[in-house]
Every structure is written in structure tokens, then in C-alpha cells.
N, C-alpha and C positions, 0 to 999 in steps of 0.2 A: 805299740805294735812290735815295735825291734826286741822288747822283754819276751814275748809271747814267742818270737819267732825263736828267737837263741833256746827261750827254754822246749821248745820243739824239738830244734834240731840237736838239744844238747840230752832229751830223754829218747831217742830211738835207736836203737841197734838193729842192726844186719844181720843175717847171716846168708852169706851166696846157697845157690841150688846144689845141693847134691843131687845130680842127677850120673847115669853110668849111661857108659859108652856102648850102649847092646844096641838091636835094632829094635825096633818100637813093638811094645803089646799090643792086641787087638784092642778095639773098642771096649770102654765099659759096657758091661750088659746093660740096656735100658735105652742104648744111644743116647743122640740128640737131642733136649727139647728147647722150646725158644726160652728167655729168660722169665722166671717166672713173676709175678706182680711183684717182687718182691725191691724197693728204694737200693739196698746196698747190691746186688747181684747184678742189676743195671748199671750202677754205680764202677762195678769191678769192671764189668764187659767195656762200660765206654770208655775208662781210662787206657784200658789195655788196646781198646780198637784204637785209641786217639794215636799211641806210640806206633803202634804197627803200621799207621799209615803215612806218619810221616818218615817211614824208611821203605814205601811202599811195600809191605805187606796184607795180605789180605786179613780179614775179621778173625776173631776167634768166636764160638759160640758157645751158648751157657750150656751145660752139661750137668742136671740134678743129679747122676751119679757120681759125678767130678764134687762138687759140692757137698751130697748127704759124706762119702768118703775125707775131705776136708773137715767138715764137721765134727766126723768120731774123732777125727785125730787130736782138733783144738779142742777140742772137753775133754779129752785122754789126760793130754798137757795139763790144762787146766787142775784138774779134779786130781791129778795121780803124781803131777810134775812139777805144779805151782808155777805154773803157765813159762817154763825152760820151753827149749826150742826142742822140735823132734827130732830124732835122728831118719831121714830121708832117704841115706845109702842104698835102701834095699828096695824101695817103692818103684813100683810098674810106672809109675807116673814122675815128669818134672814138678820141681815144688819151688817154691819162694814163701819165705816166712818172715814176719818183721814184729817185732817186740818194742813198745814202748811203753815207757813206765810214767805214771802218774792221769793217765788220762786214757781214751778211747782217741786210737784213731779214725779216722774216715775211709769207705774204703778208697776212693780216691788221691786221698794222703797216702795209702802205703802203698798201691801203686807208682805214682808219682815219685818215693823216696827209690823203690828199685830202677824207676826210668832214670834216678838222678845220674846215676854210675855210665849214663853214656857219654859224659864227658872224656870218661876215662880210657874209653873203646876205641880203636884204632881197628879200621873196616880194612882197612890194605892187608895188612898183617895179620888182620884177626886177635889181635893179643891187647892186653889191658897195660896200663902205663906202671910202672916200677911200685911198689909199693899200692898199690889198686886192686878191685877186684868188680869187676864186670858180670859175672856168671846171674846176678839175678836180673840185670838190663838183657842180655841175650835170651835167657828163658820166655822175656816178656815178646819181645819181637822174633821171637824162633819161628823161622816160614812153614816149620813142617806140621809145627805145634796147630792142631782147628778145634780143639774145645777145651773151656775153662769151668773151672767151681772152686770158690771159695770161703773161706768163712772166718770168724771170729769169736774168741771167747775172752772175758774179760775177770779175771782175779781182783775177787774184793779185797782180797787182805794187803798188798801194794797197790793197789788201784791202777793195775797193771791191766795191756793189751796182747792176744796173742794173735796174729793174722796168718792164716795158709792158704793157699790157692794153689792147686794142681791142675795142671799142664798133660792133655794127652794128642800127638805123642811126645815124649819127652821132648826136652830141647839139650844143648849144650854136649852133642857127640863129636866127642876129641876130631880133632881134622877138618872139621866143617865151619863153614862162616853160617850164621842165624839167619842172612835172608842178602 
């Protein structure tokens, strides 16, 4: 079990949210719908509901345009990038993305690995501890953020994972604490 676990935690990389500091886009067109049948999409919502509630924030809901938009992007990666991370800077939406190599993650497991980083969060100050970086923990618990979609694509040729999940409305605008 301790092999399985180090080799876990020793294939997954990070990369925090780029999200910008503007005021939030409207809705995706299409709104709300509830989650659909779908095992991982359930999966994503109740890890992310699980964090958001133990800092008392309310739900987030599944969002199939949040999702099908996730989706272009990890096959974009996938298929054009050899599942590299995307570049986010520019997206109307918050993003979290997590890369692990040799395996599929769960989506549960990559929520979970972006809730890890709240160790590292300091709610007084708002600020992440020296060498740390917090930004994909606060996208997950961001209060303002109310719908999710994410998705995953998986690269055969490293037997590599790419995971994204977009956030509307963003989360992580300079000055503000997430909830």
C-alpha cells in the first residue's frame, strides 16, 4: 500500500488556476442542468461539494456546458499537445487541471490532490505559506463560484492523465478571500 501511495503521489503534478482578476462573465449559454447519469461527473460534484462544506460554503452544480467546454479543451491537449497543460490565462471561466503520468486518475483523486493545498492556506491573511501555492484549493471552495464541468482525457502513448474542470464564476480575484 505505501508503494502504491508514494508512487501516486510521486506521478502527479499541479498546476494552480490561472484565473484573472475581472468581474465574472454571464452564464454559459444552455445554464444549469442537474448532473447527468454520468459515475465521474457525480464523482467531481461531490468531492468538490464535500470541500465547500466543510468551510461552509454552499454546493456547486453540474453545468453540461461547463463540462462539453472542458472536454474540447482536454482532447485539444490530448490530441495537439500530448496531454501538456493548457494555457487558462484567457478563459471566461476558473480552471484547475492536474496531470498524472502512468495511470488514470479518479475524479475524486484530482479533486482531492487540489483540496490537498489547504494545508497550506492561511484564511486570516488570505495568503499561501512561503514556497506554496494555494490557488487550485481556493478555486475549489471559491463562494461565488455555483457551477462546475469537467473532464478528462487520457494519452496512450505515456499512459498519461489530463484532468480540467471549469469554474463559473471564476474564482481567485486579487483582494478577496474564497468564502
Amino acid at each position: 500500500m505505501l508503494k502504491v501511495l508514494f508512487a501516486f503521489t510521486s506521478c502527479l503534478l499541479l498546476l494552480t488556476c490561472q484565473c484573472s482578476a475581472q468581474a465574472a462573465p454571464p452564464p454559459p449559454a444552455g445554464g444549469t442542468t442537474p448532473p447527468p447519469p454520468s459515475n465521474d461527473s457525480t464523482e467531481y460534484l461531490e468531492a468538490h461539494n464535500q470541500a465547500r462544506a466543510e468551510v461552509g460554503v454552499g454546493p456547486l452544480q453540474w453545468s453540461q456546458a461547463l463540462a462539453k467546454s472542458a472536454s474540447l479543451l482536454v482532447r485539444l491537449q490530448r490530441d495537439k499537445h500530448n496531454c501538456s497543460f493548457a494555457n487558462l490565462a484567457n478563459s471566461k471561466y476558473g480552471g484547475n487541471q492536474l496531470w498524472a503520468g502512468g495511470f488514470r486518475v479518479t475524479p475524486r483523486a484530482a479533486v482531492e490532490t487540489w483540496v490537498a493545498e489547504k494545508k497550506f492556506y492561511n484564511y486570516e491573511n488570505n495568503s499561501c505559506a512561503p514556497d506554496h501555492r494555494c490557488g487550485v484549493y481556493t478555486q475549489v471552495v471559491w463562494k461565488q463560484s455555483a457551477e462546475l464541468g469537467c473532464a478528462q482525457a487520457g494519452c496512450a502513448k505515456d499512459q498519461s492523465s489530463l484532468t480540467i474542470c471549469f469554474y463559473n464564476p471564476p474564482g481567485n480575484i486579487v483582494g478577496e478571500k474564497p468564502y
